[in-house]
C-alpha atoms as a printed R data frame, in Angstrom:
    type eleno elety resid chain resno       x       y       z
1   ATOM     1    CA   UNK     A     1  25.107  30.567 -17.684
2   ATOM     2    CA   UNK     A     2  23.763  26.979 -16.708
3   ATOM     3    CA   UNK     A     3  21.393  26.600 -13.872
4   ATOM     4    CA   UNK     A     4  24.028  24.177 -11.560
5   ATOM     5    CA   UNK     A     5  25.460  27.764 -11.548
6   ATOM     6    CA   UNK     A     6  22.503  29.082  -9.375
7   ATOM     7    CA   UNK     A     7  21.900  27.816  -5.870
8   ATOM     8    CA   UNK     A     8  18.075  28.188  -4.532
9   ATOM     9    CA   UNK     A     9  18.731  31.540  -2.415
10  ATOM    10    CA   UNK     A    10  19.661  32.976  -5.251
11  ATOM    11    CA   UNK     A    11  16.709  31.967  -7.175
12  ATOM    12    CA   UNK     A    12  13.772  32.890  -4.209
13  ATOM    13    CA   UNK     A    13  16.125  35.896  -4.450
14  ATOM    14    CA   UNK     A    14  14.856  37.013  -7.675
15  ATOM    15    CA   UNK     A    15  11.245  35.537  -6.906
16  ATOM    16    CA   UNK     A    16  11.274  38.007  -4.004
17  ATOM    17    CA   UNK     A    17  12.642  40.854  -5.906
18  ATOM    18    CA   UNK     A    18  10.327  41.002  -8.451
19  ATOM    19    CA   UNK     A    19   7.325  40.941  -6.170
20  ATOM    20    CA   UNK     A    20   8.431  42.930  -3.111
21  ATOM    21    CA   UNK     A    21  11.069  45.451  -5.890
22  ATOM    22    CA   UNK     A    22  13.020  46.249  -2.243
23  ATOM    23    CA   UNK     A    23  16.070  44.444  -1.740
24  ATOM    24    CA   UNK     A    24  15.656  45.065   2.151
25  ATOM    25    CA   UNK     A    25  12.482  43.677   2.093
26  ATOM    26    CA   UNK     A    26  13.631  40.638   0.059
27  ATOM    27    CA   UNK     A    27  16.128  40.073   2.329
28  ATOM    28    CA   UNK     A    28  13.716  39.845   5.137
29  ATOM    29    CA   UNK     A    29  11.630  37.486   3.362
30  ATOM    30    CA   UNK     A    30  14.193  34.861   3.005
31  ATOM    31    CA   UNK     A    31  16.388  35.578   6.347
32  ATOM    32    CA   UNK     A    32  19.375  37.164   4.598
33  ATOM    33    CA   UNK     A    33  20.716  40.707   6.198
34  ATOM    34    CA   UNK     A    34  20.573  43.116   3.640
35  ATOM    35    CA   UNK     A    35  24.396  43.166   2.471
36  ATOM    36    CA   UNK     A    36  24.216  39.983   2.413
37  ATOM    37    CA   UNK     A    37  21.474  40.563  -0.572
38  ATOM    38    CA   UNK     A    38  22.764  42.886  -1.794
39  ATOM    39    CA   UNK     A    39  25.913  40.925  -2.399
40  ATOM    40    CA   UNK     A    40  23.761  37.911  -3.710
41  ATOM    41    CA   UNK     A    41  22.118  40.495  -6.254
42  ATOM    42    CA   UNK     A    42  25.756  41.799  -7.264
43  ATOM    43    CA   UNK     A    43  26.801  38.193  -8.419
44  ATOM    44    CA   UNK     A    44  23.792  37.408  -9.862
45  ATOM    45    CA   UNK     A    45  24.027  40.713 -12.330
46  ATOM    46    CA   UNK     A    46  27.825  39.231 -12.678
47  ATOM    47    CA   UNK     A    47  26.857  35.710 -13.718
48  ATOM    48    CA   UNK     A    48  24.243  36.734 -16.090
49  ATOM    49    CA   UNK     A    49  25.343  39.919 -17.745
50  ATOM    50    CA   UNK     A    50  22.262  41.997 -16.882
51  ATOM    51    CA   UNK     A    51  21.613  44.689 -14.479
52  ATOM    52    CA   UNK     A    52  17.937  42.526 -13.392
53  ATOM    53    CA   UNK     A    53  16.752  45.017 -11.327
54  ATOM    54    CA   UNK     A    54  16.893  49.320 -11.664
55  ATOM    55    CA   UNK     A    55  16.641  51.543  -9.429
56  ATOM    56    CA   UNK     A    56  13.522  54.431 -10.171
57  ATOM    57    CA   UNK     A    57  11.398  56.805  -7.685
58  ATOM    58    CA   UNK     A    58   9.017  53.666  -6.775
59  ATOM    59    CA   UNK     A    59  11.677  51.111  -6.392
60  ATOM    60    CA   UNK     A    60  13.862  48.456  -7.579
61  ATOM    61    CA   UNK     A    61  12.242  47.440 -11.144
62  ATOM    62    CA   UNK     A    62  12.698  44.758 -13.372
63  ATOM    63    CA   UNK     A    63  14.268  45.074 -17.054
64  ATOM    64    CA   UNK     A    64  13.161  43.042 -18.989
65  ATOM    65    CA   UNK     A    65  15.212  40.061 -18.591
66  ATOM    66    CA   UNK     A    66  14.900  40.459 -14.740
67  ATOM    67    CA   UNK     A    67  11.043  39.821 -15.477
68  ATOM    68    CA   UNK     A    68  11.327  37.250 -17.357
69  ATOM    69    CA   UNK     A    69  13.759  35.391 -15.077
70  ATOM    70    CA   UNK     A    70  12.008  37.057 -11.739
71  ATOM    71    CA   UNK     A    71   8.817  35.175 -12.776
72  ATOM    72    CA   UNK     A    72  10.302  32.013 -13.434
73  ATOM    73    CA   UNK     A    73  11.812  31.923 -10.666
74  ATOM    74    CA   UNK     A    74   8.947  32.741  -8.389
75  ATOM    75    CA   UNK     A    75   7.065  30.015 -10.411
76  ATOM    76    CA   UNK     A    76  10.000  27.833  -9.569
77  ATOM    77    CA   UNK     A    77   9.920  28.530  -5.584
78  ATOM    78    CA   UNK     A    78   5.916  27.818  -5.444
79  ATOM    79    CA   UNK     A    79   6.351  24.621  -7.399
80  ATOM    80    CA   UNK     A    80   9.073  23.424  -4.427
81  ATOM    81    CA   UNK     A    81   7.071  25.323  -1.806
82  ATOM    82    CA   UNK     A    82   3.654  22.552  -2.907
83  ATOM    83    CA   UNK     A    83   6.029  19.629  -3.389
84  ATOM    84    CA   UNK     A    84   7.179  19.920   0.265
85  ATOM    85    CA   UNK     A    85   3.743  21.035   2.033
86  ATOM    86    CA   UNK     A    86   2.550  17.573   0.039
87  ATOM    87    CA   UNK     A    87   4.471  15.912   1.755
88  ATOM    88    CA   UNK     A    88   3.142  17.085   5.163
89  ATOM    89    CA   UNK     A    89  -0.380  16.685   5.187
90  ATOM    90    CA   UNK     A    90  -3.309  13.995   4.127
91  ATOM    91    CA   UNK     A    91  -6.776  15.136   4.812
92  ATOM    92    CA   UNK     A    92  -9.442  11.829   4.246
93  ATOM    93    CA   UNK     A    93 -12.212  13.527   4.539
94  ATOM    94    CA   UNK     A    94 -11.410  15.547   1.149
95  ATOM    95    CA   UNK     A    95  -9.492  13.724  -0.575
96  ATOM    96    CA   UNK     A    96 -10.433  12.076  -3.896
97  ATOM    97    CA   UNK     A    97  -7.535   9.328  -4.304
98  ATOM    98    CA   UNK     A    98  -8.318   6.137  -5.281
99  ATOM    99    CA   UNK     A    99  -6.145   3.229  -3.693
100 ATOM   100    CA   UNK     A   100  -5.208   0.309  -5.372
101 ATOM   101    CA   UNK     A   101  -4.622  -3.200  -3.939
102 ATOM   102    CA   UNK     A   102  -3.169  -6.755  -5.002
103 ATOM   103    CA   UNK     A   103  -5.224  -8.817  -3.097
104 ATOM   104    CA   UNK     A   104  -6.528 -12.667  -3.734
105 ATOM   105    CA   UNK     A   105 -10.210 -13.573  -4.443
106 ATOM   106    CA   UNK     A   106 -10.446 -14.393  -0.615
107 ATOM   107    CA   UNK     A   107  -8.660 -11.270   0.611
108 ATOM   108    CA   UNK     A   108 -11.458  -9.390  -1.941
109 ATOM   109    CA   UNK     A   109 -14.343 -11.096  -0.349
110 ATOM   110    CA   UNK     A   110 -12.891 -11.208   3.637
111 ATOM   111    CA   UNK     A   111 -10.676  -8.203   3.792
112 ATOM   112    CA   UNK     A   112 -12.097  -5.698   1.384
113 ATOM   113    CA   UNK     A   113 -15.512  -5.104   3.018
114 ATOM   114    CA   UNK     A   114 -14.047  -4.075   6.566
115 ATOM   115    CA   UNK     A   115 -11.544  -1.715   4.781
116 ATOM   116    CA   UNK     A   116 -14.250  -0.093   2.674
117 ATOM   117    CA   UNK     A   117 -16.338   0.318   6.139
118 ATOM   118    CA   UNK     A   118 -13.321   2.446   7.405
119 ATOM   119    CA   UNK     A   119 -12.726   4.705   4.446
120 ATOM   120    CA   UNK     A   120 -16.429   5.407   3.655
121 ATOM   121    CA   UNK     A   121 -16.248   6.748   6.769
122 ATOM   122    CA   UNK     A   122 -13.481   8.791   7.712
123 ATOM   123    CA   UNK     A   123 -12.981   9.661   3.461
124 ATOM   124    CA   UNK     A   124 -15.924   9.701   1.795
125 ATOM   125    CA   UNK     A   125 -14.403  10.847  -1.801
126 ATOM   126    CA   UNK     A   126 -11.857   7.850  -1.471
127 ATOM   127    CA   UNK     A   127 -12.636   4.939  -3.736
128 ATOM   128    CA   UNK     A   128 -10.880   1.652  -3.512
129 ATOM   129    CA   UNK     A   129  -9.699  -0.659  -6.625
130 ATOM   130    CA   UNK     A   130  -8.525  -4.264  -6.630
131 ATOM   131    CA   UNK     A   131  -6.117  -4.946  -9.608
132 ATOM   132    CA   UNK     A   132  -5.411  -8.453 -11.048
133 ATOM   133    CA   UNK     A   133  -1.884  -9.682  -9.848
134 ATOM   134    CA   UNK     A   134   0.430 -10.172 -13.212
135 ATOM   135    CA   UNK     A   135   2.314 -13.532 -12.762
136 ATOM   136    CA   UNK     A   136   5.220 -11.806 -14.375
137 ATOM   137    CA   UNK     A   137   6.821  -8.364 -12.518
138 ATOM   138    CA   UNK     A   138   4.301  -7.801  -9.868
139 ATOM   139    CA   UNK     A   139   6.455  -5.549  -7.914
140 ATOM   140    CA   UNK     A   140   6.560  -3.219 -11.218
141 ATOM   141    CA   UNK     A   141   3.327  -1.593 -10.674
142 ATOM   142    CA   UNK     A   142   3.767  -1.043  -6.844
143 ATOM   143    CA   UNK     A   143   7.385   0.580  -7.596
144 ATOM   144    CA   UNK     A   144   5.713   2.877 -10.202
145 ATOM   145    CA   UNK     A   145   2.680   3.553  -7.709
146 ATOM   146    CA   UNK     A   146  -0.073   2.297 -10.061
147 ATOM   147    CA   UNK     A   147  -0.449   0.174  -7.076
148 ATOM   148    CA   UNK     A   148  -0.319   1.533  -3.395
149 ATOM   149    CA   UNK     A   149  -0.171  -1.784  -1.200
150 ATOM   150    CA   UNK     A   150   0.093  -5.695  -1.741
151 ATOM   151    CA   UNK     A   151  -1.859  -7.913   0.908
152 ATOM   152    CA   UNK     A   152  -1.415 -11.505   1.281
153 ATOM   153    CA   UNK     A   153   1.039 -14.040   0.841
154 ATOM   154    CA   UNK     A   154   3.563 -13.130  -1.350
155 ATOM   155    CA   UNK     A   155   7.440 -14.400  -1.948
156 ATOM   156    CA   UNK     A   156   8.188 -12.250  -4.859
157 ATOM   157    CA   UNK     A   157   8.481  -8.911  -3.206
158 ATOM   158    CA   UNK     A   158  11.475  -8.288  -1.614
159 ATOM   159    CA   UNK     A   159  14.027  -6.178  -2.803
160 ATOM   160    CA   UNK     A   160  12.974  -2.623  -1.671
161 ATOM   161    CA   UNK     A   161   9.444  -3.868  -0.122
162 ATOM   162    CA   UNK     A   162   8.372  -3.180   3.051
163 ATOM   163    CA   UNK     A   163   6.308  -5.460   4.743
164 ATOM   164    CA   UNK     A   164   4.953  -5.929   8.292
165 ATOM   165    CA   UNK     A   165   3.076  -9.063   9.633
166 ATOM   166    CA   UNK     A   166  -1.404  -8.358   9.667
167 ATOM   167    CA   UNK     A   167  -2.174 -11.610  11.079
168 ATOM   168    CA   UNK     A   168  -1.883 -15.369  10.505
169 ATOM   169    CA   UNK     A   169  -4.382 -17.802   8.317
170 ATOM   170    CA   UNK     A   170  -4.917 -21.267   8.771
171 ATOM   171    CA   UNK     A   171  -7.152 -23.876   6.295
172 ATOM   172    CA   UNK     A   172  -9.604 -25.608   7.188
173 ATOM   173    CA   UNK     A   173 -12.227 -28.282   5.327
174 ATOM   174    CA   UNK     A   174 -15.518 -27.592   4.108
175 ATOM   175    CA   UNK     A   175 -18.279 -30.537   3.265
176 ATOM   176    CA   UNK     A   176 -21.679 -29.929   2.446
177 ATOM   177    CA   UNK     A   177 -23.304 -29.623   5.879
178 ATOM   178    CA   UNK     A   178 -25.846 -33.219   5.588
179 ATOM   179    CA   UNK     A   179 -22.882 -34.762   3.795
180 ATOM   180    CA   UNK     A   180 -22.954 -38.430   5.377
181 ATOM   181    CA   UNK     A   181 -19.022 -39.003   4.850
182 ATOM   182    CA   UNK     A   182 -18.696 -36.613   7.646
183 ATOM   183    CA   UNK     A   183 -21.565 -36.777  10.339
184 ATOM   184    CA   UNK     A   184 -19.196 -37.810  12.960
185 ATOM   185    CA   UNK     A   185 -16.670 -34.960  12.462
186 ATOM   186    CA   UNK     A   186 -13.164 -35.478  10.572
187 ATOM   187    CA   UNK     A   187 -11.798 -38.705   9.930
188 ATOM   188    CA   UNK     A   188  -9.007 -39.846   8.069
189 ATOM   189    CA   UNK     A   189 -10.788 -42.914   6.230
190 ATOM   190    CA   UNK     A   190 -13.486 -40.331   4.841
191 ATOM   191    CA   UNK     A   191 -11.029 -37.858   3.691
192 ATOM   192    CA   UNK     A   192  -8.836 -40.238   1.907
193 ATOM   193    CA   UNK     A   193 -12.464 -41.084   0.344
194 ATOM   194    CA   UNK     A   194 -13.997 -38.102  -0.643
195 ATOM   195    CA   UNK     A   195 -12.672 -36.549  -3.790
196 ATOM   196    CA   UNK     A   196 -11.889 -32.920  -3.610
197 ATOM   197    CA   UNK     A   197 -12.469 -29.553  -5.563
198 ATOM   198    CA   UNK     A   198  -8.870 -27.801  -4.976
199 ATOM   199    CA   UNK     A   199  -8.092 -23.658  -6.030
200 ATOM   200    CA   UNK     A   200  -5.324 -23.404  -7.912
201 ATOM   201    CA   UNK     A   201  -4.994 -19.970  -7.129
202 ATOM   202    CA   UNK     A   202  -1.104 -18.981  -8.435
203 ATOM   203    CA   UNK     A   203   1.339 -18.262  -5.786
204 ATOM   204    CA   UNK     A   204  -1.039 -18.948  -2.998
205 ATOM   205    CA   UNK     A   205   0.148 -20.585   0.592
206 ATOM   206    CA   UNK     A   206  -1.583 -23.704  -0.050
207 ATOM   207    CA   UNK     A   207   0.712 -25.420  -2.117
208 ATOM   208    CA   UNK     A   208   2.564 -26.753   0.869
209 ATOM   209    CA   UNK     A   209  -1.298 -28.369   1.985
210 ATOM   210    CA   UNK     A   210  -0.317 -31.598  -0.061
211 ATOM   211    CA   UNK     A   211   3.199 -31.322   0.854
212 ATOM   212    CA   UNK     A   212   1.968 -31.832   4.809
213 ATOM   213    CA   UNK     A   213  -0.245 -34.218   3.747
214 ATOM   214    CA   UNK     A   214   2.272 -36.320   2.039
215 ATOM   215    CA   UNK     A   215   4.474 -36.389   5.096
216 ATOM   216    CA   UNK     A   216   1.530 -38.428   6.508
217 ATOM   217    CA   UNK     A   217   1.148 -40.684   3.167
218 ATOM   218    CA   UNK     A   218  -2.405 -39.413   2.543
219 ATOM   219    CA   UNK     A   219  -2.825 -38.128  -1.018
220 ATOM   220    CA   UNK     A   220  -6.010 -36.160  -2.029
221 ATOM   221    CA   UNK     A   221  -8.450 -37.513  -4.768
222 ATOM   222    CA   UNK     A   222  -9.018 -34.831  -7.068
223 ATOM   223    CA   UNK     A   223 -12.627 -33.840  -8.427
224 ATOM   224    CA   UNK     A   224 -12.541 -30.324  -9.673
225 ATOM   225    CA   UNK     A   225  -9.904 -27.654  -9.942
226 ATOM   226    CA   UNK     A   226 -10.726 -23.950  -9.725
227 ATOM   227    CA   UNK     A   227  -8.777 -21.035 -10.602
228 ATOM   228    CA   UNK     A   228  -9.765 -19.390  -6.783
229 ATOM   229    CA   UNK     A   229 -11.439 -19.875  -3.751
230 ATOM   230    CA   UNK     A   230 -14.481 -17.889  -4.016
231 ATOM   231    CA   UNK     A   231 -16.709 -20.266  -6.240
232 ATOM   232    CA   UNK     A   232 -15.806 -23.410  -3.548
233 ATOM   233    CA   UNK     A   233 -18.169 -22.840  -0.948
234 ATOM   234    CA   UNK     A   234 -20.968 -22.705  -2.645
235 ATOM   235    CA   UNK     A   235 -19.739 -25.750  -5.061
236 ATOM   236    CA   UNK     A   236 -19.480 -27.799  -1.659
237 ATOM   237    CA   UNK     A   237 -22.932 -26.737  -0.306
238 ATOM   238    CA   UNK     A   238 -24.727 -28.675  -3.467
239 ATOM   239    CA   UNK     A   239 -21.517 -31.535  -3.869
240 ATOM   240    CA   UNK     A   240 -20.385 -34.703  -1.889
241 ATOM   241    CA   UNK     A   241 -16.991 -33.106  -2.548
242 ATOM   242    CA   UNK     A   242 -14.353 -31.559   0.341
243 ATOM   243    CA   UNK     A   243 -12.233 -28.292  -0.265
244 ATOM   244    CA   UNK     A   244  -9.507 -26.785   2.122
245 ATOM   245    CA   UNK     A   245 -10.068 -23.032   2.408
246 ATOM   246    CA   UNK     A   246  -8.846 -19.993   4.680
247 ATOM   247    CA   UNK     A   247 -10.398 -20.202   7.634
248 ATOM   248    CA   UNK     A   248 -11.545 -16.497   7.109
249 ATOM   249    CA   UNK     A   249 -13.853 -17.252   4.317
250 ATOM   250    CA   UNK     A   250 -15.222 -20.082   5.923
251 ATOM   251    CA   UNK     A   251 -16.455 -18.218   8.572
252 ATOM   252    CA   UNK     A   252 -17.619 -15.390   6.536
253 ATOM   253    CA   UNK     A   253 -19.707 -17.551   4.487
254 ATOM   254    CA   UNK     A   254 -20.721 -20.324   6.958
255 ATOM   255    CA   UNK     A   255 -23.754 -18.264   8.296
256 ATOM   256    CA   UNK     A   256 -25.527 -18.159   4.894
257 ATOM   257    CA   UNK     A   257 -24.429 -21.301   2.825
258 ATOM   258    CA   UNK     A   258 -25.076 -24.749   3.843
259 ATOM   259    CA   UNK     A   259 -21.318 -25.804   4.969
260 ATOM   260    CA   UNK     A   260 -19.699 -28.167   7.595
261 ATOM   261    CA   UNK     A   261 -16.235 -26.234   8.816
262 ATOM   262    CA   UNK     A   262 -13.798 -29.503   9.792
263 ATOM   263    CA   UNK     A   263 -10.550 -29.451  10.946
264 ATOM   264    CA   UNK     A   264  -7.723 -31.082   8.568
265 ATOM   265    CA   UNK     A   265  -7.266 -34.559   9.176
266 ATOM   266    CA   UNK     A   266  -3.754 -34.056  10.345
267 ATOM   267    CA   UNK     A   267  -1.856 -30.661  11.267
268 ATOM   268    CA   UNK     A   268  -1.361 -27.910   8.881
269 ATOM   269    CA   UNK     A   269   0.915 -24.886   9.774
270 ATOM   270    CA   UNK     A   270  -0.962 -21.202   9.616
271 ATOM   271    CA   UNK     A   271   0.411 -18.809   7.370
272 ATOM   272    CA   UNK     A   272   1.316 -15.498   7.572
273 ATOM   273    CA   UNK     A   273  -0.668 -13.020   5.846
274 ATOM   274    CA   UNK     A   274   2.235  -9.719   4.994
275 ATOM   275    CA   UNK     A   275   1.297  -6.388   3.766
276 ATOM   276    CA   UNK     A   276   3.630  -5.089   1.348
277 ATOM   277    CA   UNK     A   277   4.914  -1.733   0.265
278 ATOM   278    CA   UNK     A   278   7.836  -0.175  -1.995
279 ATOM   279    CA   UNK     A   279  10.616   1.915  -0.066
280 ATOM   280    CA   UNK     A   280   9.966   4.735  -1.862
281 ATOM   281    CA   UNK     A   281   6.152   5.006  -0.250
282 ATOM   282    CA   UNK     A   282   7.436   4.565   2.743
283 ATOM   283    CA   UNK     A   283   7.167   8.104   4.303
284 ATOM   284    CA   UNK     A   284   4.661   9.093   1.644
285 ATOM   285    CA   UNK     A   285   1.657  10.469   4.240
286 ATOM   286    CA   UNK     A   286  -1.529   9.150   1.911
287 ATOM   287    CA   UNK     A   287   0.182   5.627   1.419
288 ATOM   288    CA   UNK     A   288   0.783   6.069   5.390
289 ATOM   289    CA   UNK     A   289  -3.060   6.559   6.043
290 ATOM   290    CA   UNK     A   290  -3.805   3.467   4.245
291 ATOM   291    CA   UNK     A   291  -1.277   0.979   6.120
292 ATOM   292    CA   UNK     A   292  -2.421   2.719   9.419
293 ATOM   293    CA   UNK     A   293  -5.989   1.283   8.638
294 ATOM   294    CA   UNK     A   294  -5.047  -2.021   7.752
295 ATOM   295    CA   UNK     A   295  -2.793  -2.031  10.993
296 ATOM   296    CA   UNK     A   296  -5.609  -0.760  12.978
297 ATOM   297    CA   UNK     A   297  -8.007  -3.365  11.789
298 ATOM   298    CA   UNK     A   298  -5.289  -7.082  11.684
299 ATOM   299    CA   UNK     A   299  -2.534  -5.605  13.131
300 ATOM   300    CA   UNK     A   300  -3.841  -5.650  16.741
301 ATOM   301    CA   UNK     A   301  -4.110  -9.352  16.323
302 ATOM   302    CA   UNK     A   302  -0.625  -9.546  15.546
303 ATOM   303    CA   UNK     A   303   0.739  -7.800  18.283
304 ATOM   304    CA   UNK     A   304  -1.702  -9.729  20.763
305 ATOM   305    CA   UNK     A   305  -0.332 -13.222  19.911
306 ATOM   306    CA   UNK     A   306   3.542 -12.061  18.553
307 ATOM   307    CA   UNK     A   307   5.278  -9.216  20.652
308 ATOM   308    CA   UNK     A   308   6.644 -11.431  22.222
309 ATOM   309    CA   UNK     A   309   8.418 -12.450  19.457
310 ATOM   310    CA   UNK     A   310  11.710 -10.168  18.935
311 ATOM   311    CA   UNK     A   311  11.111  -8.159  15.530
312 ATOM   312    CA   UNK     A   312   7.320  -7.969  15.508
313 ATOM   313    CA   UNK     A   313   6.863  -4.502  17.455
314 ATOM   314    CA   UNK     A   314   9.321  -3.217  15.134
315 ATOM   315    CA   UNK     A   315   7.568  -4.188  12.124
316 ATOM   316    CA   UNK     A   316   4.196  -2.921  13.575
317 ATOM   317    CA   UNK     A   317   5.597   0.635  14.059
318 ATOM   318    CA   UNK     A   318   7.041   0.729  10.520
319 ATOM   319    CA   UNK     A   319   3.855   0.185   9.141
320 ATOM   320    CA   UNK     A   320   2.544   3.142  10.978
């Protein structure tokens, strides 16, 4: 007997036998008429070459075999009976998950304090992780679920990802608020002259800063390199040098460090900022929670400024 040889009435069959020891009642249990169980019961003794179930003055009862198998199978019914309810329900305000993001050093410092603000609130027990981004086989950990979403700008998840559109980022140029280069506002003479501290943040959207730069021959002098964004402003606010940055963390930081915000000298294109998520989360309800949030707190944004735009409704709802 192999078990592709069993279908699964057959199996909540015996669960039900061996608790309720009534093959009407069994039958009632799982919507069967009671020939029809009866029948079911008939093959099963077939198939396996044991009566499973005897008839005495208090009922149908179980040889020995029949237990055994009676109480695997009823173990068997409650393990699919969980796995579905899972499947149906997320309470926040009980749960103890912890969620796990890829997210930059400025997506840490912008985005991470409004999301905690959320789920301190509505779900207490939930704690929330940041995990370094691997330059090799990011996706890996998100396909595994060692890591629930990816937020930013990222080109190397595709193939199975999700992804719907949270907002768009621009740069902008911080100097050190007295700095002298700059007391009339941006010019291009003073940015060509100013050296610059640059992030060199991997896989980051400003790699195509110099290429629109260069499309206007101005080349940046270089003065420090960083590996991210979160040690610039505060480099700036005691330097004569200029950094671009996400006009996010400017603005978070403006009010309490000593920085000029400046426009670029000449146009930069924004940038979208994606959230990201493996096909095989996709209807999972607790990974479902979490992209509701994030939609609730960018994605309103989004839709403001992009409805119009054929796709971006769509992409909104599949978030949700």
């Amino acid at each position: 007997m192999h078990i592709r040889d069993l279908d699964l009435t057959q199996i909540w069959l015996l669960a039900e036998l061996a608790k309720l020891g009534s093959v009407s009642a069994a039958a009632r249990r799982i919507g069967l008429s009671q020939s029809a169980a009866s029948h079911a019961l008939a093959k099963l003794r077939q198939q396996l070459g044991d009566p499973l179930f005897t008839r005495t003055r208090d009922g149908l009862k179980p040889t020995p075999y029949g237990e055994r198998l009676g109480r695997a199978a009823g173990d068997a019914v409650n393990l699919i009976v969980e796995g579905l309810a899972a499947n149906r329900t997320f309470d926040p305000k009980i749960s103890t998950r912890q969620f796990t993001f890829y997210m930059s050093d400025v997506g840490q410092m912008v985005l991470l304090p409004q999301i905690l603000n959320v789920v301190q609130r509505d779900a207490p027990g939930v704690t929330v992780r940041s995990a370094p981004i691997p330059l090799d086989d990011p996706a890996a950990p998100i396909i595994s679920g060692e890591v629930d979403l990816a937020v930013g700008f990222f080109t190397n998840l595709t193939t199975g990802f999700h992804q719907t559109l949270l907002f768009r980022e621009r740069y902008v140029c911080i100097v050190r608020e007295d700095h002298p280069a700059f007391r009339s506002g941006m010019t291009v003479e003073a940015f060509k002259d100013v050296r610059q501290a640059i992030a060199d943040a991997t896989g980051m959207a400003h790699a195509f800063v110099d290429q629109c730069l260069a499309k206007h021959r101005i080349a940046r002098r270089d003065g420090l390199r960083v590996p991210g964004f979160h040690v610039l402003p505060l480099i700036i606010a005691n330097s004569d040098l200029m950094a671009f940055i996400p006009a996010r963390l400017a603005a978070s930081v403006a009010t309490h460090v000593p920085i000029k915000v400046l426009q670029p000298p000449v146009h930069i294109p924004p940038f979208d900022i994606h959230m990201y998520w493996h096909e095989r989360y996709h209807h999972d309800p607790v990974n479902r929670w979490m992209r509701r949030i994030l939609v609730a707190l960018y994605g309103s944004e989004n839709r403001r400024k992009n409805l119009s735009s054929t796709g971006e409704a769509a992409r909104a709802e599949a978030a949700e």
